[in-house]
N, C-alpha and C positions, 0 to 999 in steps of 0.2 A: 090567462094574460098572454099576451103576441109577442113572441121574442121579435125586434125588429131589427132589421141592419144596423140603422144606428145605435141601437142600445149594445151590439155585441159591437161594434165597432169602438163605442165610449170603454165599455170593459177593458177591452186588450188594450187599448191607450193606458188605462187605469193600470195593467197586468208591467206595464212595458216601463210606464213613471215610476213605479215602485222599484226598479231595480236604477236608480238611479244613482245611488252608492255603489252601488256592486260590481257594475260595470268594468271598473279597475282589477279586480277577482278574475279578471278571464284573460290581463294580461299576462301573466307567469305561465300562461295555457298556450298563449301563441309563442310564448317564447320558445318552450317547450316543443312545440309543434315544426320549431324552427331548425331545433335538434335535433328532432327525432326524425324531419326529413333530410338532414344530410348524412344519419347512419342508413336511409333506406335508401341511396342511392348507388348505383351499379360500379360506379367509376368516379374516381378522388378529384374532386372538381380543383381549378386554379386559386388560390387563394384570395388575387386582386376581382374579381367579378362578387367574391359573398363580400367583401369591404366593400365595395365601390357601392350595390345595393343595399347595405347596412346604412353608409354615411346618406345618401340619396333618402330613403325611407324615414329615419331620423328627422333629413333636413325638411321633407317635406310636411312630415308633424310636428315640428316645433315653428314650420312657417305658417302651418292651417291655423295654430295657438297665437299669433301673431298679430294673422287678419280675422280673426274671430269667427275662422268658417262653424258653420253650424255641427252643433253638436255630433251627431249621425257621424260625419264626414271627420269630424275630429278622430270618435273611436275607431273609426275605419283606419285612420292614418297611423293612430296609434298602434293598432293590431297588427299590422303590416310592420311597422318599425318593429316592434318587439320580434318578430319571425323572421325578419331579418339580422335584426342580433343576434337571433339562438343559433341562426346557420352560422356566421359570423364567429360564435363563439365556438359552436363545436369544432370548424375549422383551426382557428387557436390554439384549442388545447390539444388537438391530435398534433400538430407542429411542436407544441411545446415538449409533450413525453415522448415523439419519437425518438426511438435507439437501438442501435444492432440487434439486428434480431441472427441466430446461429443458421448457417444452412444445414443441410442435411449429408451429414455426413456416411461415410460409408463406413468407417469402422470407428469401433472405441476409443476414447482420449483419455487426457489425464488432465481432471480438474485442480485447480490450487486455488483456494478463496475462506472467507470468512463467512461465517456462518452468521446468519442475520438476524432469522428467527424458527421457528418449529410449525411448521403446519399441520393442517390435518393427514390422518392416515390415509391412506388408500390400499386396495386390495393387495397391493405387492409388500406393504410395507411400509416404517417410516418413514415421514416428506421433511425435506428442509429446505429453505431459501437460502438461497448462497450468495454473497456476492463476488464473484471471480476475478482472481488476480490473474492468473495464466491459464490460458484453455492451449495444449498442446495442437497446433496445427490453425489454430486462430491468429492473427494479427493481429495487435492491444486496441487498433482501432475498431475492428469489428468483432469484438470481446462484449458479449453481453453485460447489461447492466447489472439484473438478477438473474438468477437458474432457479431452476424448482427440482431437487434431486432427490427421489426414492432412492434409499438405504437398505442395506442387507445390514445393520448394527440392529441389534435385540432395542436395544432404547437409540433413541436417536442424539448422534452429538448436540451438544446445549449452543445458545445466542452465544457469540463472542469466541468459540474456538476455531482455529484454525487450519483447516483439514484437505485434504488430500485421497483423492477418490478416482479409480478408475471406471467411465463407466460408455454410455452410449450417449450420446447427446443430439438430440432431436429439436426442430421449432416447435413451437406450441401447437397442439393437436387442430385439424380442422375440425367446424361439424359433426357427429357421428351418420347425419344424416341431412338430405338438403332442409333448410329451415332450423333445424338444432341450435340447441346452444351450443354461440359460439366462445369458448374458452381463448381460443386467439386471440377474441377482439378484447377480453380481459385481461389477459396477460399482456395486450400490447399497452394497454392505460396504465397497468399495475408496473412497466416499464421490465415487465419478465421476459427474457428474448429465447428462452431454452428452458429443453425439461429434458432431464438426466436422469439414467438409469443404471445406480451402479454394479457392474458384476463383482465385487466382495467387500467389504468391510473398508471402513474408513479411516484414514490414519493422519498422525499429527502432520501439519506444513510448517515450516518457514519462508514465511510471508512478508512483504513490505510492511510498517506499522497502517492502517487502517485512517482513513479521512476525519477531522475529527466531527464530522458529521454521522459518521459511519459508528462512531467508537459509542457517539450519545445514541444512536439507537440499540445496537447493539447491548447496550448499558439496562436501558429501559427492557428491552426483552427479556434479558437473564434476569433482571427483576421479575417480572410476568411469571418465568417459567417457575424459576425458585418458589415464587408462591403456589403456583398451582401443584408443585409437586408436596409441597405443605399440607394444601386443603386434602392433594388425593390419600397424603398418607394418616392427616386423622381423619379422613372419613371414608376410603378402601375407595377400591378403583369403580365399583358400581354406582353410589350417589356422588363418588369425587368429581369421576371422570366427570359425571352433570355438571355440577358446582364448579369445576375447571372451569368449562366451556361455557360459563354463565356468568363465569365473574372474570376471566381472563382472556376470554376467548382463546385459550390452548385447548384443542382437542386431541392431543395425542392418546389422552385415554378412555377417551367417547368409545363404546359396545360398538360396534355394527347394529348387531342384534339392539341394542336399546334403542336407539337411532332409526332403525326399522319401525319398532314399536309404539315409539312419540309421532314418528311422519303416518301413520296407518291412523293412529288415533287422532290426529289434526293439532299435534299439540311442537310439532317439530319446532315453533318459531319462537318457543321458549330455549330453544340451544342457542339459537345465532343472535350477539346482542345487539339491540336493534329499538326499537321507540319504545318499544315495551320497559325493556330495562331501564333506559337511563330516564323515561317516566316513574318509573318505581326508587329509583334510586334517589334523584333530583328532588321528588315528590317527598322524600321520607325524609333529606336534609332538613328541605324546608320545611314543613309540619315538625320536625323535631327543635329546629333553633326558636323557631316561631314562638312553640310551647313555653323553651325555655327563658326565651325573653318576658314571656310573661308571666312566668313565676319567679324573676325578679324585680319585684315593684321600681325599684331604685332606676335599675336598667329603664324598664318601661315606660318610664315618664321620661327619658332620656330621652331615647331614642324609637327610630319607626323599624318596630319589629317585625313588619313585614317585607321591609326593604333589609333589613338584617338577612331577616331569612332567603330573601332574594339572592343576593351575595351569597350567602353557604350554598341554594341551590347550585351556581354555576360554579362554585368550586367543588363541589360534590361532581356533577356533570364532566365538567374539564378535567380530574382525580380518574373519574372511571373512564372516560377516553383513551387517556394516556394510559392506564392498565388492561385495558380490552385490545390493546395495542391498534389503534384507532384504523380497525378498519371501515370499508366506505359506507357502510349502513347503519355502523356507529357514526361516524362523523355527520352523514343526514341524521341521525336522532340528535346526536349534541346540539348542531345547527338548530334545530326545531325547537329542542327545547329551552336553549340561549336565548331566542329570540321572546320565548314567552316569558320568562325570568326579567329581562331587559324590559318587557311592557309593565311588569309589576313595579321598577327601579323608576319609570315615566309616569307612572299614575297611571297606566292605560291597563287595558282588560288583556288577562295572559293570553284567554282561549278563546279567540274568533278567526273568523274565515281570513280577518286580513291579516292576522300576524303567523298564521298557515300562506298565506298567498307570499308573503317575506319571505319564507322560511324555505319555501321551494321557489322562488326565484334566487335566493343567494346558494343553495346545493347547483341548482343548474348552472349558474354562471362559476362556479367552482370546480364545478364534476360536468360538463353536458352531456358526459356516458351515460351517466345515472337513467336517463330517459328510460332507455331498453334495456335497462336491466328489471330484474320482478323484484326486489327488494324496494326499489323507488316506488313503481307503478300501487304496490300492494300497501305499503306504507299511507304514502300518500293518499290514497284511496281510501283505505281502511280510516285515518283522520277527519278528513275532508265528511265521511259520513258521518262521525262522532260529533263533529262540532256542528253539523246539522242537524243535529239528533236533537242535540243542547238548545241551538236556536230555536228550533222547535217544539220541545220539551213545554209542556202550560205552566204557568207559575201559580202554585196553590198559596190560598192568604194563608199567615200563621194562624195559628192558632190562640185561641184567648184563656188563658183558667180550662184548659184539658186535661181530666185525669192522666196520668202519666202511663199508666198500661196502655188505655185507647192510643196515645201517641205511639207509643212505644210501639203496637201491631201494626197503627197505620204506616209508621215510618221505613218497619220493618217488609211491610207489604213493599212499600215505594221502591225498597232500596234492590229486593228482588227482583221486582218487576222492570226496575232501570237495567240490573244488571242482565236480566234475559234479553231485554231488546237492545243493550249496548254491544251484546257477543251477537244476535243476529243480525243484526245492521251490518258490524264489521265483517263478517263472513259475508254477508251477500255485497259485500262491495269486495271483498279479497277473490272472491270465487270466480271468478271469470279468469283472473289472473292465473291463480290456481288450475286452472282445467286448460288453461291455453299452454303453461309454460311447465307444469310440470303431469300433465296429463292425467292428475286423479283427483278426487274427491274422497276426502275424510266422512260418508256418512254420519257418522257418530262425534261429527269434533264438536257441533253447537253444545254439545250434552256434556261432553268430557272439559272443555275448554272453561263452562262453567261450574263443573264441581271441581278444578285446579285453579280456577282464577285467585279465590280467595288465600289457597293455599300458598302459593308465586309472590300473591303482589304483600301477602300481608306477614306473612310467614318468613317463608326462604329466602325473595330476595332483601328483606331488610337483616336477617340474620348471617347472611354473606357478608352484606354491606359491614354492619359489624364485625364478622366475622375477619375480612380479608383486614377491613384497620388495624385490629389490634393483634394479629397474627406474627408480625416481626419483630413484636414484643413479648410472644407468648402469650399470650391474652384473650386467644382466639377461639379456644378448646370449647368452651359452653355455647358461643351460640354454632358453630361450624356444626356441632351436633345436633343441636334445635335444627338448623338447616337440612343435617343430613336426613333430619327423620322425615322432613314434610317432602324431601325427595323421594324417598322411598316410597312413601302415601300417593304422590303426585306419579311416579312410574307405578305402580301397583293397579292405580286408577287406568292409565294409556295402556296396560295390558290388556287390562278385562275388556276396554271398551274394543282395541284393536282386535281380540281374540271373539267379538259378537260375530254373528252371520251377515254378510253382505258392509263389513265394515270398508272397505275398499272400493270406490268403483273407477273403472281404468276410460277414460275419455279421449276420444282422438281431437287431437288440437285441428283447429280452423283454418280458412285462409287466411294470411297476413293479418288483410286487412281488417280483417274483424277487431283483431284487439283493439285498434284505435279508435273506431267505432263504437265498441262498449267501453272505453276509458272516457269518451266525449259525451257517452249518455250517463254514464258513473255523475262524474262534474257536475253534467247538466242540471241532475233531480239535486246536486249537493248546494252549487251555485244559485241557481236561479231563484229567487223568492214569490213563492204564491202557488197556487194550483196548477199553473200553467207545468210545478216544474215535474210533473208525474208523463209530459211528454218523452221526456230521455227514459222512461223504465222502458222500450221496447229496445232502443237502442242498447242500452244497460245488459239486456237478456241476447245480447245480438250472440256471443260467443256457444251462448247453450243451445239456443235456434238455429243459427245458420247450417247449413246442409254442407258434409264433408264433401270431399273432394273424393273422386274417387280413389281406393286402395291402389296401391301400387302390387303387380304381380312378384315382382322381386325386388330385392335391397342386396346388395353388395359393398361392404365396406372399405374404407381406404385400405389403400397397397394389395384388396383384395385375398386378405386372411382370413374372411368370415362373409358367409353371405346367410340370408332367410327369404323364405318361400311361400307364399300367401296357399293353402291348401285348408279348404273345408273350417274358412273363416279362423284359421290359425294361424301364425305365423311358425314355420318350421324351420329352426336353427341350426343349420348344419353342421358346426363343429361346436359341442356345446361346451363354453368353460374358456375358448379362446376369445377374446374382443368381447367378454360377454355385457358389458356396458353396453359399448356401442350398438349390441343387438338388440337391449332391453330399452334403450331410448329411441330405438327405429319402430320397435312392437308398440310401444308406450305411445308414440306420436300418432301410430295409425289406428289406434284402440283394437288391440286387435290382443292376445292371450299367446307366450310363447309356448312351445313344445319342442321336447328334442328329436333328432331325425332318429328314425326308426334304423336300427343294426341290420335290420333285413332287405333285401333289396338293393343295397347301395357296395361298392367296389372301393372299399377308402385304404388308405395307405400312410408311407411316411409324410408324402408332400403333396399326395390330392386324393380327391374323391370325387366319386361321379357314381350315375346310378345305374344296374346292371341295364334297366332297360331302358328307354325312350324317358329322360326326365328335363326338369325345367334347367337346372344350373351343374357345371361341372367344374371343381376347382384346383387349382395346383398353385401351392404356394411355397413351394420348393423358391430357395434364393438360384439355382440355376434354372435355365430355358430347359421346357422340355423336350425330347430328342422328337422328329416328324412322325414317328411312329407312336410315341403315346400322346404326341397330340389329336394324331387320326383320332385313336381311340374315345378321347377325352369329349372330339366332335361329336364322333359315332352317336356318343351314349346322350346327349344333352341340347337343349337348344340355345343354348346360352354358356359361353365357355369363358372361364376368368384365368387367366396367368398374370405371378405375381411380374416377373419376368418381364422386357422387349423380347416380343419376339419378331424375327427378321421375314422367317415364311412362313405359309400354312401349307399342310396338304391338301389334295384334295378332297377327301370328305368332311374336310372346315367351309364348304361351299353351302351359301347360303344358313349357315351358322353364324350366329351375333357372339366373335371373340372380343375377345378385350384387353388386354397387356398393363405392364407397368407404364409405358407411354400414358397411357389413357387414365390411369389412376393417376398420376404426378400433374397432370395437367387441369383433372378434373375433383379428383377427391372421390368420398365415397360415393353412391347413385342409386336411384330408384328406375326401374324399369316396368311399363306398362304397355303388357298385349295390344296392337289393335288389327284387327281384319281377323281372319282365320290363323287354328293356329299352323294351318300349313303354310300358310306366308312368310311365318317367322317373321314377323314387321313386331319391332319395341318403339316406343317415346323412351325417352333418356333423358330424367331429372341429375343434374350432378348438382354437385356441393358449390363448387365453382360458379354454376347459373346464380345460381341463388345469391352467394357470399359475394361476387363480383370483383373487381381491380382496384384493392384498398389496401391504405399501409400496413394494417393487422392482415392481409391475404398475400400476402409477397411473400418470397424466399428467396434469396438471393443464392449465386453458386459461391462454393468456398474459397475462399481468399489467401493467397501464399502469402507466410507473413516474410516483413520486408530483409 
């Protein structure tokens, strides 16, 4: 039979009318799309020009609704308004949490503030969030909101004390590399203006009494900590530290090493709590009040037990918020899973695409950072295919008078077979995410993630759940134990799997614009209804596909402390142990394996190194300038020469040498450098951080301010 025009032309009409509900589904996408273009822009637009085309866009789709323009032209108007809000809004809220951020000081201060809450560790040591009363040589007005201060204290001061620290005080790190996460643009939402580093031990202040907005968080945290330091001590710092950071979100006592072993084995996104959780949590509410309204008959004929249980869900929900100490990927899962509880309170259906499509339009208009962050994109993502999964899912008749084994295997088949293709769906919708933003792939995590699923959702987290309730009453002791043991099972598991051959694999992220490309084919196959929607699986695959960019021949980090060298498809790190983040997220970005620089060959010292003979990079990062004469040298030896320094002259065997100074780090940040012509030309391209990150409130620093 003859395909003809018009028979394929009736189809797609047929393909285009079926999505006639859906259509609404793609607005939270332009909103989206509205945000996420005004974080990719170079330079902080005016504020009156995104209002002025916000109200304009709006007016002109609520005037098309009006005169009844034809459909097409409606969603067109509509789409348009909604990208105009998201710009609109994200403009909003960066006005809204803008606040001092500290400049860059030259020498050590003395901190005086309260302590807010406990963050995680970092390689130096204990993290605490401060809020500062007096920063010596700050002004009260340009006195940061919060600080983020690594501690040289063995345990770190608790929520609510009052302390006093001398340390170094810096703005929030750029980049490590151009493209990088940017930590600035977090700390400026998170309204952190400073990150301190103290040089000793921290001691009591006297301090103004605290806002009493201050004192209720404050309040709330030492609650937080005091539990966690509960759970760590009956269940020891290895399953605790877990269980901390699972039900508190304090990781003060998270392993490295464990933390290495859960991220290798694909299972890291049970520490951070996030949809997962407060779906296990909310979920075990409601199925438990549910149950027990219906083993009270009395109850039962009363009242609607599923709207009971609705209500425990979202106090269950809004309970673990407020104890997770509601950070932003808890608060998108609360949101999310509010929104589904509140359909159950309407009569409406918890889980479909439009009360997901709610659920990320009221996070963005709350948060429009969320956009570009991966905990949104991955979330979301990861949803959006589950409840596609479900839409799609066939619905088998019951069963009539079945022996009960035949049920019993066929059920048990189903519930397998749901659960294998419910972890690979989600993985193949997180995985682009995953390989763009944090540059690897868990081989082994679809295998690990579902011999621990059962373990998490059905086990540990409801024996927390229990567990943290009845803990400030003593009450806690048996299940924190049930807990602690299906932790130990569940890391036992993330070792073995982490410790197989080729468990790791290290991916160089894409240009830019790929991810938004694969987030638009994600959607697409998620959104669209019909066969047509298997068009977005190329797009979908765009971040695995697309061809990298070329490697850059060198990297040199801010202030110029640390640089690495592209040799024999390595990256080779010069000073190994110093900046060595910054150099594992520069290897990490470009797929590329670090190695340390060979003892042989090279001329290093207290404040530089260079190589005996003709090499790519020479460094000095001495806090003074170097004298003319070990600059010559420094040229002689290298073709690319970094001082951390201004320096005012070169000699002349710095001719035709690519120097670089403190000048040029301050202005630029860290930079990637790429050969081109011969290498006698010495001709580089020069990616800096600054290109990239542009002239934006979170990329400014101001000079320091005499107070008055």
């Amino acid at each position: 039979m003859a395909i003809t025009r018009e028979a394929v032309a009736d189809w797609l009409s047929a393909q285009v009318a079926a999505q006639t509900l859906r259509w609404r589904l793609w607005t939270p996408v332009a909103f989206g799309a509205g945000c996420a273009t005004y974080f990719a822009l170079r330079t902080e637009p005016p504020m009156w020009p995104l209002f002025l085309f916000a109200v304009v866009a709006s007016g002109a789709w609520l005037g098309g609704r009006r005169l009844h323009l034809a459909r097409v032209w409606s969603l067109i108007l509509l789409m348009l308004a909604c990208f105009a809000l998201g710009l609109a809004a994200a403009k909003l809220r960066t006005a809204s949490v803008a606040a001092p951020v500290t400049p860059t000081l030259e020498r050590p201060v003395v901190i005086e503030g309260w302590v807010v809450d406990v963050d995680s560790p970092g390689s130096a040591g204990p993290r605490v969030i401060i809020a500062p009363v007096r920063i010596r040589g700050l002004a009260p007005e340009a006195t940061p909101v919060r600080i983020r201060a690594t501690v040289r204290d063995a345990t770190p001061p608790e929520p609510g004390q009052a302390i006093r620290l001398f340390a170094i005080l810096n703005p929030p790190p750029a980049p490590a590399s151009p493209g990088a996460y940017d930590f600035g643009r977090t700390a400026f939402f998170q309204r952190i203006g400073g990150v301190a580093f103290s040089l000793g031990e921290t001691r009591p202040a006297v301090v103004p009494e605290a806002p009493w907005r201050l004192r209720l968080v404050m309040k709330v945290n030492a609650f937080r900590f005091d539990l966690a330091k509960r759970i760590v001590a009956r269940q020891g710092e290895r399953a605790g530290g877990v269980a901390a950071a699972m039900t508190t979100g304090q990781e003060a006592w998270l392993d490295p090493a464990e933390v290495d072993i859960m991220r290798d084995s694909g299972l890291a996104h049970i520490l951070s709590i996030s949809g997962l959780h407060m779906a296990v949590v909310g979920g075990f509410a409601f199925f438990l009040v549910r149950l027990l309204v219906a083993l009270w008959p009395w109850l039962a004929l009363r009242v609607s037990g599923k709207k009971v249980a609705a209500w425990a869900g979202l106090l269950a929900v809004g309970t673990y918020l407020v104890v997770s100490g509601a950070p932003p990927p808890a608060e998108r899962a609360a949101i999310t899973a509010s929104i589904a509880f509140l359909a159950v309170l309407l009569d409406r259906q918890a889980i479909t695409m439009h009360a997901l499509a709610v659920a990320a339009f009221v996070v963005l208009l709350l948060q429009p950072e969320a956009i570009v962050t991966p905990g949104f994109q991955m979330s979301f993502a990861a949803t959006a295919a589950l409840v596609a999964l479900v839409e799609a899912w066939p619905r088998r008749p019951r069963e009539i008078s079945a022996p009960w084994p035949i049920l019993a295997v066929q059920r048990t088949g189903t519930w397998i077979g749901a659960a294998v293709l419910a972890s690979l769906v989600a993985g193949a919708a997180t995985g682009p995410f995953a390989m763009q933003h944090f540059n690897r792939s868990a081989m082994y995590g679809l295998g690990a993630n579902l011999a621990t699923a059962p373990l998490s959702d059905f086990l540990i987290m409801p024996a927390l759940a229990l567990g943290a309730l009845l803990e400030p009453v003593e009450l806690g002791a048996p299940f924190l134990w049930l807990a602690a043991r299906g932790i130990d099972l569940m890391l036992a598991i993330g070792e073995w799997v982490a410790g197989l051959p080729g468990a790791v694999r290290t991916i160089a992220s894409a240009p830019d614009i790929v991810l938004p490309i694969a987030f638009i084919g994600i959607l697409f196959c998620c959104l669209w209804r019909g066969p047509l929607r298997w068009l977005g699986l190329p797009l979908a695959c765009a971040v695995l596909i697309w061809p990298r960019t070329p490697t850059p021949d060198l990297w040199i980090g801010d202030s110029g402390l640390q640089a690495a060298f592209v040799q024999d498809g390595h990256a080779v790190v010069m000073r190994p142990g110093v900046r060595q983040f910054a150099a594992d997220v520069w290897t990490r970005r470009r797929g590329l394996e670090p190695t340390d620089r060979s003892t042989e060959g090279w001329t290093c010292g207290r404040f530089s190194c260079a190589p005996e003979a003709s090499g790519p990079v020479a460094l000095w990062w001495g806090r003074r300038a170097p004298s003319l004469e070990q600059l010559g040298g420094l040229c002689r030896s290298a073709s690319v020469v970094s001082i951390r320094t201004v320096v005012s002259a070169l000699p002349s065997s710095c001719a035709g040498r690519l120097v670089l100074d403190g000048l040029d780090y301050t202005r630029g940040g860290a930079v990637e450098l790429k050969r081109e012509g011969p290498a006698a030309a010495n001709r580089w391209r020069a990616l800096w951080v600054s290109d990239v990150r542009g002239d934006r409130p979170w990329s400014r620093v101001a000079a320091a301010p005499l107070p008055g």
